[in-house]
C-alpha positions in Angstrom: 103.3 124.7 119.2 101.8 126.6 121.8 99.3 124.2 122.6 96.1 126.2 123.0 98.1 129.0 125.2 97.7 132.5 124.0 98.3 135.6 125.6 97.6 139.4 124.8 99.6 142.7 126.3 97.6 145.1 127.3 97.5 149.0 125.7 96.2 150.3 128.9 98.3 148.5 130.8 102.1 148.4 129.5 103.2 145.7 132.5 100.4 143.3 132.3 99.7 140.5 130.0 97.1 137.8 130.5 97.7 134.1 129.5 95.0 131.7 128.3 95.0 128.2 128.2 93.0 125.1 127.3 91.5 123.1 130.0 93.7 119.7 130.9 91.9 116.0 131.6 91.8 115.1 135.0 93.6 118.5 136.2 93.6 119.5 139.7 95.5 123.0 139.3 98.0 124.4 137.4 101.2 126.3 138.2 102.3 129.4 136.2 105.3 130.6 135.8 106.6 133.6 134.7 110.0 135.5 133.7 110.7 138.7 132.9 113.9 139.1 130.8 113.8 135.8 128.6 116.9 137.4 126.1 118.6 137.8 129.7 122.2 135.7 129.9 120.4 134.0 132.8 117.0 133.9 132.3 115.2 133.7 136.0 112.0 132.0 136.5 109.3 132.4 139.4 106.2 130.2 140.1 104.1 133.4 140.2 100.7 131.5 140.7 98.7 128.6 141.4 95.6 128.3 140.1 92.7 125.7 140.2 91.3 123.6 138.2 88.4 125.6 136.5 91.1 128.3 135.6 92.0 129.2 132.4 93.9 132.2 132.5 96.4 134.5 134.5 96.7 138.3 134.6 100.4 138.8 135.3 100.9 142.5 136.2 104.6 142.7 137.3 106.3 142.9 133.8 109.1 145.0 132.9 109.0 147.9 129.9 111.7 147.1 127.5 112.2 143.4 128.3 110.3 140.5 127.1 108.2 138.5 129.6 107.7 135.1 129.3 105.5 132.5 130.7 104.5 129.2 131.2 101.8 126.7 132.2 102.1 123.3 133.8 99.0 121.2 134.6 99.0 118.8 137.6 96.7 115.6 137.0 95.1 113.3 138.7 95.1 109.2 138.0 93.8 107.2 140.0 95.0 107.8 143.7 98.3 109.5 142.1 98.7 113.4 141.5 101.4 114.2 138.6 103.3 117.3 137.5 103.8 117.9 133.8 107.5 118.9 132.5 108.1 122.0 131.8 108.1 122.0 127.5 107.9 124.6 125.8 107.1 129.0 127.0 105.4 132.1 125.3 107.4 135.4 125.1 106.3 139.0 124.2 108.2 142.2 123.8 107.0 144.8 126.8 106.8 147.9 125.1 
């Protein structure tokens, strides 16, 4: 499950894809992440943003023709006096044409 995330390449634009996202309860920002050869032996991953909370999507322009980019989302709440990080679960992938 994706868990509202969706994402769309652009035709325009072969190196860009924006993600969308649900908003989270009690979220203060969230931290995207992004790589750009998932099927790599070694896939690498970069925080490529932070965003606050009243984001809901990303426009990642650095993506690579031929590979497939992949991203993903982590919330960080508030509770009470106490700021927490989601784990990392799950990520969305798309072929760069």
């Amino acid at each position: 499950s994706t868990q509202g995330v969706s994402s769309a390449a652009s035709d325009v634009y072969k190196r860009q894809v924006e993600i969308n996202w649900e908003s989270v309860k009690n979220v203060t920002k969230y931290h995207v992440y992004a790589c750009n050869d998932i099927k790599a032996e070694k896939p690498e991953w970069y925080e490529v943003a932070t965003v606050g909370a009243g984001t809901n999507s990303y426009e990642y322009n650095n993506c690579i023709e031929g590979k497939y980019t992949a991203m993903y989302v982590i919330p960080e709440v508030q509770v009470g006096r106490n700021t927490y990080k989601a784990s990392y679960t799950w990520h969305l992938y798309m072929n760069i044409e």
